[in-house]
C-alpha positions in Angstrom: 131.8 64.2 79.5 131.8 60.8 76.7 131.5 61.3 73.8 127.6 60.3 73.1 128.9 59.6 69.1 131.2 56.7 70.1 129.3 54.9 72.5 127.4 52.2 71.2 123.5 51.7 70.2 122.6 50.4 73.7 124.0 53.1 75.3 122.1 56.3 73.1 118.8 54.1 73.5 119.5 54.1 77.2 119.9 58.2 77.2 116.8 58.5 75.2 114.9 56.3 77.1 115.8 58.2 80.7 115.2 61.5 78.7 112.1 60.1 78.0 111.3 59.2 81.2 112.3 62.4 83.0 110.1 64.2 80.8 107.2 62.2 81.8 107.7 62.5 85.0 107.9 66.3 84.6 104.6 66.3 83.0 102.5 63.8 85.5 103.7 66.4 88.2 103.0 69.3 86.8 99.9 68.3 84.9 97.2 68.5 87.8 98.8 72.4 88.3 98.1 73.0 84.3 94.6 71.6 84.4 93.3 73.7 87.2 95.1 76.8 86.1 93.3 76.1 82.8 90.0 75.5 84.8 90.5 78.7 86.6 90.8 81.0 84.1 87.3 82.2 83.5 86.8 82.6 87.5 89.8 84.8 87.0 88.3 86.3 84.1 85.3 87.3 85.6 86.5 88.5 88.8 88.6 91.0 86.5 85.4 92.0 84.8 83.5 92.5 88.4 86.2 95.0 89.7 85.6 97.0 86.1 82.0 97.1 87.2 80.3 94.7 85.0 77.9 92.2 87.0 78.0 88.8 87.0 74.5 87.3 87.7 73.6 84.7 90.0 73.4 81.5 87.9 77.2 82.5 86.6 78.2 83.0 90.1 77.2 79.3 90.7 79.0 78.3 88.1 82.5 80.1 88.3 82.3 78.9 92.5 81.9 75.5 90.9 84.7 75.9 88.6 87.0 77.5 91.4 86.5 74.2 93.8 87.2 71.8 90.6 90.5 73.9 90.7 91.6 73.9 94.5 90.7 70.3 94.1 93.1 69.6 91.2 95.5 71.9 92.7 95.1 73.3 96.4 96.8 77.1 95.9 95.6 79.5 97.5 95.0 81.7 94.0 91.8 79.4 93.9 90.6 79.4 97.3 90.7 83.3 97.0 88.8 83.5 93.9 86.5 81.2 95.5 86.0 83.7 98.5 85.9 86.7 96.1 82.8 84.6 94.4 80.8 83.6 97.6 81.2 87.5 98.5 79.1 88.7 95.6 76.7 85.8 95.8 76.4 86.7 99.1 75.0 90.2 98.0 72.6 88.6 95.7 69.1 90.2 96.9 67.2 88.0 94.4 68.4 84.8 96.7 67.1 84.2 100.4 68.4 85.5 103.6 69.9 82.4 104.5 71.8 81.4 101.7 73.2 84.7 101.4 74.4 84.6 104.9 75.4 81.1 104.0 77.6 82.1 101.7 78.8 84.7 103.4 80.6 82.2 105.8 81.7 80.5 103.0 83.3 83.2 101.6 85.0 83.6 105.0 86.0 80.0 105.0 87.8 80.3 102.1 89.4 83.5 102.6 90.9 81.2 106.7 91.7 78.9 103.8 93.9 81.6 102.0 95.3 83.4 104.8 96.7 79.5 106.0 99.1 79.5 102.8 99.6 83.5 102.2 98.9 85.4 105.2 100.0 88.5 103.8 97.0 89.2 102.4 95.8 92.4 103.5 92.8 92.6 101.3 92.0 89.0 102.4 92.1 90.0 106.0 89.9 92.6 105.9 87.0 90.5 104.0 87.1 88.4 107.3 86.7 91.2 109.6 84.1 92.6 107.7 82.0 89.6 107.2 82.8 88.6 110.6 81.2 92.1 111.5 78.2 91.3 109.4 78.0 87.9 110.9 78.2 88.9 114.7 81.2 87.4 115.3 83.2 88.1 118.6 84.9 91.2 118.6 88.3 89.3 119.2 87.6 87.7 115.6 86.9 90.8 113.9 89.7 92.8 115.8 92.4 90.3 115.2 91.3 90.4 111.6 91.6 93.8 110.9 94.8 94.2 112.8 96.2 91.8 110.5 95.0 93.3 107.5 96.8 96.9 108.2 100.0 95.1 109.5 99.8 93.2 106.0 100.1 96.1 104.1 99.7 99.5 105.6 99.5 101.8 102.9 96.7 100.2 100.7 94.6 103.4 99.0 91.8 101.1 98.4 91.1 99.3 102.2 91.9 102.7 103.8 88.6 104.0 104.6 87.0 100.7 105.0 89.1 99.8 107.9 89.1 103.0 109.5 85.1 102.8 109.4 85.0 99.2 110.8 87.9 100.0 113.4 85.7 103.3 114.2 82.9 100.8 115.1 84.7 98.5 117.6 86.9 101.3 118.9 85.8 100.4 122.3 87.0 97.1 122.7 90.5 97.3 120.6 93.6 96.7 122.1 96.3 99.7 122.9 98.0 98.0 119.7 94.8 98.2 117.6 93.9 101.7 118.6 97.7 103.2 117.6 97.4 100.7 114.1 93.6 102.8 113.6 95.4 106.1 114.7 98.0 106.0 111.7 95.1 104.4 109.3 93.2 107.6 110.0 96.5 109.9 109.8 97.3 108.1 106.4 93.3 108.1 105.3 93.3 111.9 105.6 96.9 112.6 103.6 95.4 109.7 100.6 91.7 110.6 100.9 90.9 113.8 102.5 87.9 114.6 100.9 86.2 111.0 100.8 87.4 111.4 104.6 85.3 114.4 104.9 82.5 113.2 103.3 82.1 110.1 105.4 82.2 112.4 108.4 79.6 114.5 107.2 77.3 111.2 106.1 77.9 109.6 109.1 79.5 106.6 108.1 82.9 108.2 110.2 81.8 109.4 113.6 83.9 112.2 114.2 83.8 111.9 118.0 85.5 108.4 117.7 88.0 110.2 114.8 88.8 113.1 117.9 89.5 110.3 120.6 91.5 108.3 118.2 93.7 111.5 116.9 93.7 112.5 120.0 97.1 113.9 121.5 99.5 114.4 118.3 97.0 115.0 115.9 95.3 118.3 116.7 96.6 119.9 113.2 94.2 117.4 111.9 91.7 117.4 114.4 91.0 121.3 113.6 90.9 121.1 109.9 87.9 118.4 110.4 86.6 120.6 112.8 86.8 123.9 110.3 85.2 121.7 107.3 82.1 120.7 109.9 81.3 124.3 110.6 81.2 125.4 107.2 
């Protein structure tokens, strides 16, 4: 390598200068990235503080969906468009707005959950926001199904989807696939070994029909089958 003290003025001027130069490249490029993450960062924030149960109201919801699209439009990542879907979720269960715009933005929020699922499909919680609004929605039951099918092949053990997939899969039982109906069968073998008693409850409230659980456990399951059945008759 020369010698950078021997070399003349010219040539330590020219090295500086394409220093220079390289570093200002580096920061044009990465700049738009910096300002939305910056941008972002109270959506983030108060998605965070949502999950810990602390409600964000309406006219803060409009203004953290804003701030979410001023950061997929700096910088499209799919981080954003999922905070964004997260958002248009809760202001979708705002009762103090109209029917419509909840429903509104409802398919907004399933918009921009196809828009996350395009650049990380292995997104299981993601997935089953789309089936679920889809459900809501009246989509076709190819929609919803394919949805939730992706959602348990993206991650099959997830504590927290568990029972929400095995309600939803329990409601369009009769039109799943043989693929779907063996994916719902382990959900429901996995649900009972995770959450056995919220199982149980469900059952007994009638947001799990336990006919539907029978036919789904159906054939290897019977271990199973009778302990629900033993609970019920107590």
């Amino acid at each position: 390598m020369p010698d950078v003290h021997h070399q003349g003025p010219i040539y330590r001027y020219t090295l500086i200068l394409l220093i220079g130069v390289a570093a200002a490249v580096l920061l044009t490029l990465s700049w738009p990235r910096l300002r939305a993450s910056v941008s972002y960062l109270p959506v983030d924030t108060a998605i965070s503080k949502s999950w810990a149960d602390r409600k964000i109201t309406g006219e803060q919801l409009d203004g953290l969906i804003e701030r979410a699209r001023e950061s997929i439009a700096l910088h499209d990542n799919y981080r954003y468009w999922e905070g964004l879907s997260e958002l248009q979720m809760l202001s979708s269960q705002d009762t103090n707005k109209p029917l419509w715009q909840r429903r509104q933005a409802l398919e907004q929020s399933v918009s921009a959950a196809e828009e996350v699922v395009k650049r990380a499909p292995a997104n299981p919680r993601t997935w089953l926001r789309i089936a679920r609004a889809g459900a809501f929605l009246a989509y076709p039951e190819e929609h919803i199904a394919a949805a939730l099918k992706m959602s348990i092949l993206t991650g099959r053990v997830e504590p927290t989807l568990m029972l929400a997939r095995l309600e939803l899969g329990l409601r369009y039982l009769p039109g799943l696939d043989e693929e779907a109906v063996l994916l719902l069968r382990d959900q429901a073998v996995l649900t009972w070994v995770v959450h056995r008693r919220q199982m149980l409850q469900g059952i007994e409230n009638g947001s799990l029909d336990f006919n539907l659980l029978r036919e789904v456990l159906s054939g290897r399951n019977q271990d199973i089958i009778s302990a629900m059945e033993a609970h019920l008759v107590h």
